[in-house]
The first five atom37 places (N, CA, C, CB, O) and aatype in JSON, in Angstrom:
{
  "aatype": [20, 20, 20, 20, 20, 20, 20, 20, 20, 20, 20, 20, 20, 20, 20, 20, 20, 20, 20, 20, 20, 20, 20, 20, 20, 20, 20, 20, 20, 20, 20, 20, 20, 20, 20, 20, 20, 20, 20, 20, 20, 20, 20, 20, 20, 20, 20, 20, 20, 20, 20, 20, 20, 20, 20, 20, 20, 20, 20, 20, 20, 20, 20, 20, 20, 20, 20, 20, 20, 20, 20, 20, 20, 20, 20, 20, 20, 20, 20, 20, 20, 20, 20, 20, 20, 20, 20, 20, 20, 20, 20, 20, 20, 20, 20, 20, 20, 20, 20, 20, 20, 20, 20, 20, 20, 20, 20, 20, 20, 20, 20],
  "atom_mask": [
    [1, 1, 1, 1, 1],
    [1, 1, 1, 1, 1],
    [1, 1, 1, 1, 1],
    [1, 1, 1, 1, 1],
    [1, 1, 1, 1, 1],
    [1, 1, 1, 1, 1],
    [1, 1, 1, 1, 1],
    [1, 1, 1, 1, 1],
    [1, 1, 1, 1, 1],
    [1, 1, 1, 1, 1],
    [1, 1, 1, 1, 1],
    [1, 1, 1, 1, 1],
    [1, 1, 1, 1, 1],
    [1, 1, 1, 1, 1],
    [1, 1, 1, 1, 1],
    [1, 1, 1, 1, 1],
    [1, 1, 1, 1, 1],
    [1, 1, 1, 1, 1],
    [1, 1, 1, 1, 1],
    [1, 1, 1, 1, 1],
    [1, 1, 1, 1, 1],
    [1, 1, 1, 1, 1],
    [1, 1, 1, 1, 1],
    [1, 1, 1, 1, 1],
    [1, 1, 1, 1, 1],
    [1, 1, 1, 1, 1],
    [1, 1, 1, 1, 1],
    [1, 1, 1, 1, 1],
    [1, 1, 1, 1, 1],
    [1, 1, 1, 1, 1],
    [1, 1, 1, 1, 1],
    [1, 1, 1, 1, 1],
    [1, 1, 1, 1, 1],
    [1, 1, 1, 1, 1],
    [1, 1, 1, 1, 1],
    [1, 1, 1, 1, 1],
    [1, 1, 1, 1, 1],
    [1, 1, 1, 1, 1],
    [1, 1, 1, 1, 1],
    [1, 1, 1, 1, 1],
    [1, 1, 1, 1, 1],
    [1, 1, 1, 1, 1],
    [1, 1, 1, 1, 1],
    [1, 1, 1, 1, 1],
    [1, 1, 1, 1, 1],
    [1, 1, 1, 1, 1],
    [1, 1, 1, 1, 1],
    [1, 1, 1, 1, 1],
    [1, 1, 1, 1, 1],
    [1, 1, 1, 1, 1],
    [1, 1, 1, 1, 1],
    [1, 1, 1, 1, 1],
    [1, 1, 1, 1, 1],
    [1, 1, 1, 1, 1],
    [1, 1, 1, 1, 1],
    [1, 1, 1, 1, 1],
    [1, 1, 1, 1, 1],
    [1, 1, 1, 1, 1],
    [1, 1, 1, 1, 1],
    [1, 1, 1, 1, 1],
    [1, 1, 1, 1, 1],
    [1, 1, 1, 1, 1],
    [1, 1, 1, 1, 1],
    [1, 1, 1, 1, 1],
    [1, 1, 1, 1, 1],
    [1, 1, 1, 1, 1],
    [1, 1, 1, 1, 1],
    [1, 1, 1, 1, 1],
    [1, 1, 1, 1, 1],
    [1, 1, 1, 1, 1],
    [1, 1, 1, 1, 1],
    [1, 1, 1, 1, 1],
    [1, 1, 1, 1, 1],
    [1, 1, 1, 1, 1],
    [1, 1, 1, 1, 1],
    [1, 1, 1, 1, 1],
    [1, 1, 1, 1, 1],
    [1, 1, 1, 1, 1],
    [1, 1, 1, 1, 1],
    [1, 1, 1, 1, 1],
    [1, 1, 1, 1, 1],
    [1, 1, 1, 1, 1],
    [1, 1, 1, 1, 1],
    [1, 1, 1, 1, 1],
    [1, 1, 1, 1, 1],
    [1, 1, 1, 1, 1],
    [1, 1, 1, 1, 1],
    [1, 1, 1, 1, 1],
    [1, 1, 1, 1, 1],
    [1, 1, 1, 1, 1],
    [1, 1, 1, 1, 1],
    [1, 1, 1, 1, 1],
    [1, 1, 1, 1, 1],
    [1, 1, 1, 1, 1],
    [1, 1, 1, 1, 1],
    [1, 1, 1, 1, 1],
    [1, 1, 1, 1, 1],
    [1, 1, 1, 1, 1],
    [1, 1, 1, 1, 1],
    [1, 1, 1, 1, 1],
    [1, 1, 1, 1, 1],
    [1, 1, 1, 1, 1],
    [1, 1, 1, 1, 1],
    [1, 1, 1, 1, 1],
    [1, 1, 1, 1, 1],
    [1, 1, 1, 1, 1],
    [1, 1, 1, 1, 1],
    [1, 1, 1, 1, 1],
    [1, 1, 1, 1, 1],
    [1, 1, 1, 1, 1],
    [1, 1, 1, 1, 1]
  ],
  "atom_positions": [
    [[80.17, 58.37, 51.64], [78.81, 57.94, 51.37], [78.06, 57.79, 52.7], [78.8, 56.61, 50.56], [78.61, 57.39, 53.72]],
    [[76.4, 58.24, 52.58], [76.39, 58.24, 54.12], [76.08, 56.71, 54.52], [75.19, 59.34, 54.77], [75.86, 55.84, 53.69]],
    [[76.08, 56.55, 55.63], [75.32, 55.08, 56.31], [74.69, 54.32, 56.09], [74.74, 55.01, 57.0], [75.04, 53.15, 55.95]],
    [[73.09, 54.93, 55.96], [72.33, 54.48, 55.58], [71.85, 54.04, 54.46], [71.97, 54.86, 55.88], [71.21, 53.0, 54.31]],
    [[72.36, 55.35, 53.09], [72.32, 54.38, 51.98], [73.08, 53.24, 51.89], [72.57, 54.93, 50.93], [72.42, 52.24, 51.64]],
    [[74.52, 53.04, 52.04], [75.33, 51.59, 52.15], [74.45, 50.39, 52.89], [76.81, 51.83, 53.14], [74.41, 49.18, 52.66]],
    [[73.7, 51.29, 53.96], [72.59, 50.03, 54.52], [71.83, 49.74, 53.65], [71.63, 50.28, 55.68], [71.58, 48.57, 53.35]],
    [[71.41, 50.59, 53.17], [70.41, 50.01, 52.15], [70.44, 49.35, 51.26], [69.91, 50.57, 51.66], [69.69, 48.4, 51.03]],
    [[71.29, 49.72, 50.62], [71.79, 48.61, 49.52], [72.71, 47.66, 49.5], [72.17, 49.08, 48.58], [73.18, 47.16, 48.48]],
    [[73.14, 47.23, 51.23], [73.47, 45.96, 51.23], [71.94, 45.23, 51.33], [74.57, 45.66, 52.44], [71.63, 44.27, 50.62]],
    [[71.07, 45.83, 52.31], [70.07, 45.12, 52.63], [69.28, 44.41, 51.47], [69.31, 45.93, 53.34], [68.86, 43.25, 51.56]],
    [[69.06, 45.5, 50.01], [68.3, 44.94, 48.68], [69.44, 44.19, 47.68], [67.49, 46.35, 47.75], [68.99, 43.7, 46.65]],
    [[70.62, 44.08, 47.87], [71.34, 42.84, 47.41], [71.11, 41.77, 48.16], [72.71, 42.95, 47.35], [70.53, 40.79, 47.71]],
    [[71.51, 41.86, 49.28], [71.08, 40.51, 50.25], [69.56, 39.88, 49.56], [70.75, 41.12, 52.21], [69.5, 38.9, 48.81]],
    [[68.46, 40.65, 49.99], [67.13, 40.13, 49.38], [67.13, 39.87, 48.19], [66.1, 40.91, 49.47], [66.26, 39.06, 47.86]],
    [[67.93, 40.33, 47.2], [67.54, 39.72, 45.91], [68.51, 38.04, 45.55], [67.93, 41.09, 44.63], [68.14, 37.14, 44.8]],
    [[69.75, 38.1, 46.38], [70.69, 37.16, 46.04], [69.7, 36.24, 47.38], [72.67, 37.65, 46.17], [70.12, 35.09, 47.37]],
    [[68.72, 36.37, 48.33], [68.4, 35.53, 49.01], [67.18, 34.92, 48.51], [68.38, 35.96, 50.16], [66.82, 33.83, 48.94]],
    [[66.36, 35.73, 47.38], [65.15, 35.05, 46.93], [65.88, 34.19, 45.04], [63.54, 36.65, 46.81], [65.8, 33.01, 44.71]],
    [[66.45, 35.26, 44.29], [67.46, 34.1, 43.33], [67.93, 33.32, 43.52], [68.33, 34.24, 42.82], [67.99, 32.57, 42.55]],
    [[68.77, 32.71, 45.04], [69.37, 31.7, 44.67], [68.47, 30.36, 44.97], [70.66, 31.76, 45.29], [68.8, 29.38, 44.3]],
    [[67.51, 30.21, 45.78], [66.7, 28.96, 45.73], [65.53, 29.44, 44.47], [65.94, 28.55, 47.48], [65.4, 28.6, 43.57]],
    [[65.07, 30.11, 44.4], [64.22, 29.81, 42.91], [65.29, 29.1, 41.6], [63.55, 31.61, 42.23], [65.01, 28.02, 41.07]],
    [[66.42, 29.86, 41.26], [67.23, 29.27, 40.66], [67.44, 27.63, 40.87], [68.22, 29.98, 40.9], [67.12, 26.71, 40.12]],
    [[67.97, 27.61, 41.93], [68.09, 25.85, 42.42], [67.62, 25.2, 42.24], [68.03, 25.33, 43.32], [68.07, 24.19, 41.7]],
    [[65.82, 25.44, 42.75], [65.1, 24.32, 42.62], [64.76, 24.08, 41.08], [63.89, 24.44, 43.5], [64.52, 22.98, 40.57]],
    [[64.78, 25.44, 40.37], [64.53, 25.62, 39.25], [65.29, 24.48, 38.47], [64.8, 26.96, 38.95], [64.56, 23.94, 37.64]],
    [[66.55, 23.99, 38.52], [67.36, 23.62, 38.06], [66.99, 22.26, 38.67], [68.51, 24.34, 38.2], [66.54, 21.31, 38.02]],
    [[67.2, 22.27, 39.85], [66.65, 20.49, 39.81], [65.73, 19.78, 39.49], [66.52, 19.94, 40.67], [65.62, 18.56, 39.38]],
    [[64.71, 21.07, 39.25], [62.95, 20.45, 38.58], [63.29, 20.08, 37.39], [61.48, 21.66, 38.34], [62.85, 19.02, 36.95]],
    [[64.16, 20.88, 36.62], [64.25, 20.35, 35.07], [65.61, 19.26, 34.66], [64.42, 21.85, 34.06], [65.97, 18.91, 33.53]],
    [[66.15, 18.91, 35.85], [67.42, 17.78, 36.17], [66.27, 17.21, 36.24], [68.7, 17.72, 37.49], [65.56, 17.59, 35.3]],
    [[65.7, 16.39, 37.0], [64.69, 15.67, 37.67], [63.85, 15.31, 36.34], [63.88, 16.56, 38.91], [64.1, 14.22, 35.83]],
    [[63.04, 15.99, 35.86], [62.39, 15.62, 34.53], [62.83, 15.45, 33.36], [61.66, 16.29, 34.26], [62.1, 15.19, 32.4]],
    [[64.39, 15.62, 33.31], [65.01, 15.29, 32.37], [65.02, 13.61, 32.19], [66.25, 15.96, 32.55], [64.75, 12.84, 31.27]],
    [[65.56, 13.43, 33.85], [66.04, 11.97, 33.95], [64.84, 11.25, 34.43], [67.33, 11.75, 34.98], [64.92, 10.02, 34.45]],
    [[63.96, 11.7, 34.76], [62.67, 10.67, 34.88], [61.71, 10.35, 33.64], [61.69, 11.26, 35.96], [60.94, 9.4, 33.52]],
    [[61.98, 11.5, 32.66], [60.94, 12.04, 31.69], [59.74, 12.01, 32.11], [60.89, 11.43, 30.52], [58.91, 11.11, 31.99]],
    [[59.65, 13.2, 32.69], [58.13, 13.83, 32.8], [58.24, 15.17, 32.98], [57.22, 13.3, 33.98], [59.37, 15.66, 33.0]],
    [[57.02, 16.01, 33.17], [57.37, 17.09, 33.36], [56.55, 17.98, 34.6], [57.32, 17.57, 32.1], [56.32, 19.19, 34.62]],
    [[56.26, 17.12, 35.44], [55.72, 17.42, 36.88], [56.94, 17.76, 37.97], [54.86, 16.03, 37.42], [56.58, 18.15, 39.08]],
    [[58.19, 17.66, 37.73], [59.13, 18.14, 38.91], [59.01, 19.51, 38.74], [60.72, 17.67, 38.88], [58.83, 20.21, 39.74]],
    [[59.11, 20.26, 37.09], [59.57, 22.19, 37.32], [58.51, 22.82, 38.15], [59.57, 23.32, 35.64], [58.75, 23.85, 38.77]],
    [[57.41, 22.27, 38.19], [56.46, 23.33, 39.02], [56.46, 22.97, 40.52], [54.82, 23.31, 38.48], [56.59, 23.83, 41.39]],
    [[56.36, 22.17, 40.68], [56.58, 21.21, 42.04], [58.09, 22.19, 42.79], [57.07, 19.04, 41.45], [58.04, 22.78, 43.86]],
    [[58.98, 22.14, 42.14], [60.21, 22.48, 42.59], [59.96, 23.8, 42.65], [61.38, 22.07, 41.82], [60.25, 24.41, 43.68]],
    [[59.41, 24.44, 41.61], [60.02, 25.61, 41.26], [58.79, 26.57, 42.71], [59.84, 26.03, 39.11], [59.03, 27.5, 43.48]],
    [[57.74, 25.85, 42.5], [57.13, 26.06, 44.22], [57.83, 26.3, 45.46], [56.49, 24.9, 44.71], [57.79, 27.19, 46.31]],
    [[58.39, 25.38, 45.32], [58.94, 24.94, 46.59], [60.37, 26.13, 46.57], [59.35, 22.98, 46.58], [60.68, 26.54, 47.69]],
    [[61.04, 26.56, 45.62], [61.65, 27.55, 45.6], [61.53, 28.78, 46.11], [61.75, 27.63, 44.8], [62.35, 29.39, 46.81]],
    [[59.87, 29.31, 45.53], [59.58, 30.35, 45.76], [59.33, 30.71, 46.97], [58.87, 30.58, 45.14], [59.55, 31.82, 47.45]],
    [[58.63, 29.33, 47.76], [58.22, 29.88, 48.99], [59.48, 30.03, 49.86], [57.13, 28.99, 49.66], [59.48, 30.87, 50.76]],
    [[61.06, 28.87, 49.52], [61.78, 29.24, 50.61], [62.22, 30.43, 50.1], [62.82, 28.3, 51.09], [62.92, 30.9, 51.0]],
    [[62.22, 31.39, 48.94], [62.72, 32.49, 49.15], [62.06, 33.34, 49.45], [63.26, 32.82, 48.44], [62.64, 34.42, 49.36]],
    [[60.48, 33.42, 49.97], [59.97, 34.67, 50.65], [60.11, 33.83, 52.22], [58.12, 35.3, 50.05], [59.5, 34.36, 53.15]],
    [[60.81, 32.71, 52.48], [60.59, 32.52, 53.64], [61.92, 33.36, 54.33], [60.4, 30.97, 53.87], [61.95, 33.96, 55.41]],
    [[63.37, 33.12, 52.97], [64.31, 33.73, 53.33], [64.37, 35.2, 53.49], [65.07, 33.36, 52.66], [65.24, 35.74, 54.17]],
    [[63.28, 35.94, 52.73], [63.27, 37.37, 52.77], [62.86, 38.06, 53.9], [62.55, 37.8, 51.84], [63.2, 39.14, 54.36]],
    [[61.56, 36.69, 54.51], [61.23, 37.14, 56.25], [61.98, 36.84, 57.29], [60.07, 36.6, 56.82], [61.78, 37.47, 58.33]],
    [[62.79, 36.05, 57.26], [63.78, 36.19, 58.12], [64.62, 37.23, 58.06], [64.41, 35.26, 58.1], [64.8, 37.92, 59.06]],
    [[65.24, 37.5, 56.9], [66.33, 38.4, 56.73], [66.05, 39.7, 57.7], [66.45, 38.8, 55.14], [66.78, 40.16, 58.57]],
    [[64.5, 40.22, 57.17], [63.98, 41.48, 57.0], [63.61, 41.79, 58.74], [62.57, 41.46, 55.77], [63.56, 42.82, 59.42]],
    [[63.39, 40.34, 59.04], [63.05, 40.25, 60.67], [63.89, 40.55, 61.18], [62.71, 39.14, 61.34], [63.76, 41.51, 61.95]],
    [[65.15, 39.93, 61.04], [66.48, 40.17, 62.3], [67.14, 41.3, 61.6], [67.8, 38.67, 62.62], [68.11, 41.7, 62.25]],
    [[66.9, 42.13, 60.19], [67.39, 43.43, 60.15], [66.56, 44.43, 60.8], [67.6, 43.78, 58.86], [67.09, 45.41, 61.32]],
    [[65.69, 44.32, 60.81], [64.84, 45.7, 61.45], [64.75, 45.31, 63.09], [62.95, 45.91, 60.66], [64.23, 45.98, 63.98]],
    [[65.43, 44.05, 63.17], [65.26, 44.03, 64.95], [65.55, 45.03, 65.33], [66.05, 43.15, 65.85], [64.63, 45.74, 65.74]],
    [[66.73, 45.49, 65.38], [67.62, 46.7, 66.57], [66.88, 47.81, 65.87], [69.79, 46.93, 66.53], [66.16, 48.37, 66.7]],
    [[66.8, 48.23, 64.93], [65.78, 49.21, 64.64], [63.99, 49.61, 65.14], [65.82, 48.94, 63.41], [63.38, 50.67, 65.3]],
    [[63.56, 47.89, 65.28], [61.93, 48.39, 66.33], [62.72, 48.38, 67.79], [60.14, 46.8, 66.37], [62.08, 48.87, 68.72]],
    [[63.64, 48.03, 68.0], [64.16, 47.76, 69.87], [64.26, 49.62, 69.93], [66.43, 46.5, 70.32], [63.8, 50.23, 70.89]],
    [[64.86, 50.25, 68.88], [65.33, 51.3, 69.19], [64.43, 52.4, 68.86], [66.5, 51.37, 68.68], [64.78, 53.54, 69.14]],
    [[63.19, 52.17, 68.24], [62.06, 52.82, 67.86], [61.35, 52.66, 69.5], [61.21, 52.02, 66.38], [60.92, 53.56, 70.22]],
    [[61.41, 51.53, 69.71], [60.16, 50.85, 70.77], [60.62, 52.08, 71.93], [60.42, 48.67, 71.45], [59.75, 52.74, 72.5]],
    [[62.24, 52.31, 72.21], [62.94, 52.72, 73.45], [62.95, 54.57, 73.48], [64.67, 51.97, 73.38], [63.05, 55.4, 74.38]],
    [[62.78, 54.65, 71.92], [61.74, 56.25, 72.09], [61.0, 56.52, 72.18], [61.5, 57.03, 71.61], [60.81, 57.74, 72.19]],
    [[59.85, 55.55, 72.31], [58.41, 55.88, 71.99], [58.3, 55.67, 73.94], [57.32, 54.53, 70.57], [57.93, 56.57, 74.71]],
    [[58.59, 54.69, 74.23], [58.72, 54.84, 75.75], [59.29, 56.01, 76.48], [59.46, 53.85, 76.19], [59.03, 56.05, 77.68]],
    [[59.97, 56.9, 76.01], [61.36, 57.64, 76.64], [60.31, 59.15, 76.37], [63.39, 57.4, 75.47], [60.36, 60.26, 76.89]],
    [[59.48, 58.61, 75.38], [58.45, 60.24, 75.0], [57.31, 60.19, 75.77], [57.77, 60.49, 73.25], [56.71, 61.2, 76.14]],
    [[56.92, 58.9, 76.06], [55.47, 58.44, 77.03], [55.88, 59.36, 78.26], [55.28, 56.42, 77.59], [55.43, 60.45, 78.63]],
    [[57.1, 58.4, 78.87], [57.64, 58.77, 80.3], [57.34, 60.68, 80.48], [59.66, 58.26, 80.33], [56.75, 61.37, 81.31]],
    [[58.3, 61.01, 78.93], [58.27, 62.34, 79.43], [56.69, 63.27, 79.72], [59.15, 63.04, 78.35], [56.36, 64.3, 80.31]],
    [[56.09, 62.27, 78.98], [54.59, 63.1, 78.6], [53.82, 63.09, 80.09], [53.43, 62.08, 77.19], [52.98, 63.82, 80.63]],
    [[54.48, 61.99, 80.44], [53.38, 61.3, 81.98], [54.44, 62.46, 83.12], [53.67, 58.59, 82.56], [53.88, 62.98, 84.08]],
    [[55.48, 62.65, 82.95], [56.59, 63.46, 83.78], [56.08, 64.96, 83.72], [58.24, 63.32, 83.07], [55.99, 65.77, 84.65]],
    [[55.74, 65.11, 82.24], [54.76, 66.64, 82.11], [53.58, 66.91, 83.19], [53.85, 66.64, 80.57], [53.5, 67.74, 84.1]],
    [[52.64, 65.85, 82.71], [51.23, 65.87, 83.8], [51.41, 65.88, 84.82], [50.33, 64.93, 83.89], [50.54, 66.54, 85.4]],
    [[52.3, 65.4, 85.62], [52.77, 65.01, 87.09], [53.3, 66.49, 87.26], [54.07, 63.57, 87.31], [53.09, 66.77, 88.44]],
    [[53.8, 67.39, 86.73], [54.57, 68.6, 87.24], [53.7, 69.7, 86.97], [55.99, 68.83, 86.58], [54.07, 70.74, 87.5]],
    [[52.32, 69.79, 86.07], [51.33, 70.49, 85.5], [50.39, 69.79, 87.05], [50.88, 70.07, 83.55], [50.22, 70.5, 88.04]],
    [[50.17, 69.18, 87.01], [49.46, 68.69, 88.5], [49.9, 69.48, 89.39], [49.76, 67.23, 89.06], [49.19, 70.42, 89.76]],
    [[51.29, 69.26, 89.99], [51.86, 69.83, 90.85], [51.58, 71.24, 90.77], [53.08, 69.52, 90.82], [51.03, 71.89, 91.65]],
    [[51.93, 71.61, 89.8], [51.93, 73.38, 89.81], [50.37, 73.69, 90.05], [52.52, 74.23, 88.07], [50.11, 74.32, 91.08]],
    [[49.56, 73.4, 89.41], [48.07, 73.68, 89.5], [47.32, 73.17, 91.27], [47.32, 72.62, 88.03], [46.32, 73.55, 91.87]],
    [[48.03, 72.5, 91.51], [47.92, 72.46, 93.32], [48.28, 73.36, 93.69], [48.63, 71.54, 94.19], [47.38, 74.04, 94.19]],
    [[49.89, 74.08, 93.74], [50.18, 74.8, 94.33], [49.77, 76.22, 93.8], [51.26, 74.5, 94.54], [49.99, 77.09, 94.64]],
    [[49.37, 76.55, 92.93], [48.56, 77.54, 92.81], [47.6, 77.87, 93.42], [48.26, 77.58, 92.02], [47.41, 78.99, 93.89]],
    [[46.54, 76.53, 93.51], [45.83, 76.64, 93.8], [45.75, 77.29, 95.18], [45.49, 75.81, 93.48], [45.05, 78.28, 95.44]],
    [[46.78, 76.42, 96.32], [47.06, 76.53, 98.05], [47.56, 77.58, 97.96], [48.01, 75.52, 98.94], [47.36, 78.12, 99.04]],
    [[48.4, 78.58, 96.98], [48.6, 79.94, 96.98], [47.36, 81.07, 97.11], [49.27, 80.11, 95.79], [47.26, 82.14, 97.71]],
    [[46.44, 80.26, 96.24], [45.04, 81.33, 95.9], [44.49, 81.3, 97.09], [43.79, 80.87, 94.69], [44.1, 82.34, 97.62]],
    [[44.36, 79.87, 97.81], [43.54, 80.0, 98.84], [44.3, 80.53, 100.17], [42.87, 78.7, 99.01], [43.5, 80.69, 101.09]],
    [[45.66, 80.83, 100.51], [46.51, 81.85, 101.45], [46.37, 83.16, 101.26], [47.89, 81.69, 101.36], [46.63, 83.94, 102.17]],
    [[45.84, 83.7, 99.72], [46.11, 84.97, 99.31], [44.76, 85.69, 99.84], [46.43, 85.05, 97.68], [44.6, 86.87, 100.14]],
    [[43.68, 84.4, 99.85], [41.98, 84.39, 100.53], [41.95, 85.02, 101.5], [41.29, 83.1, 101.02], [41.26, 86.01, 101.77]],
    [[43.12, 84.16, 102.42], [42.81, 83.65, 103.78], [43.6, 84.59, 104.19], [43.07, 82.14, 104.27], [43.3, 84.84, 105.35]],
    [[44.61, 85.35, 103.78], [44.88, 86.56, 104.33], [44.5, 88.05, 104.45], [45.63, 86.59, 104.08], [44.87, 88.87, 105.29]],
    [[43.35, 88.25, 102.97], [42.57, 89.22, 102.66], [41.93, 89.48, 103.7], [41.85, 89.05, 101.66], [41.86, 90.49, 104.4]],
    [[41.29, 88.14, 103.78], [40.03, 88.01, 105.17], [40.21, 88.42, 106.78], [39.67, 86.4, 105.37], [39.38, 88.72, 107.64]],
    [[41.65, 88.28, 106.8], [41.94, 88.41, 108.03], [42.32, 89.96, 108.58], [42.98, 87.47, 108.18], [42.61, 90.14, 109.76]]
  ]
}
C-alpha cells in the first residue's frame, strides 16, 4: 500500500477519534450533571464546550502534522528562488561577455 494513503488515513481517524471523543464526554457529563441537579442548562453548556475543544484538538493535530511538510515545501521553494537568482547571475554574465566580445570584434575591424 503506498505511503501516503496509510498517511492519510491515519491522519482522518486521528481527527475524527480527536473531535468524538470530547463532544461525546462533555456530552455525557451535561446530561450526568442535569440529571443530578435537575435542570437542563448543563447539555448545551457542555456540549459547547466540547465542540470547541474538539476543533481546538483538530488544530493542533493538523498543525504539527503538516509541520515537516510546510518546512519541506518552504526548503523548495527557496532551493527554486536560489536557482532562479543563480540563472540571472549567469544570463548577466554571459550578456557582458558578449557584449566585451562584440566590442574586440569592433576594435579589431577598425584597426
Amino acid at each position: 500500500m503506498n505511503k501516503g494513503i496509510v498517511k492519510g488515513l491515519m491522519m482522518v481517524s486521528q481527527i475524527s477519534i480527536s473531535m468524538l471523543v470530547p463532544i461525546f464526554l462533555c456530552l455525557f457529563l451535561g446530561n450526568f450533571l442535569n440529571e443530578k441537579c435537575d435542570t437542563v442548562y448543563f447539555v448545551p453548556v457542555f456540549l459547547f464546550l466540547g465542540i470547541a475543544a474538539s476543533i481546538r484538538n483538530v488544530y493542533l493535530l493538523t498543525k504539527s502534522f503538516y509541520a515537516k511538510d510546510k518546512k519541506k515545501e518552504d526548503e523548495e521553494l527557496a532551493y527554486i528562488e536560489n536557482l532562479k537568482k543563480a540563472g540571472e547571475r549567469n544570463r548577466e554574465k554571459r550578456e557582458r561577455r558578449e557584449a566585451l566580445e562584440r566590442e574586440v570584434k569592433n576594435n579589431e575591424t577598425k584597426v
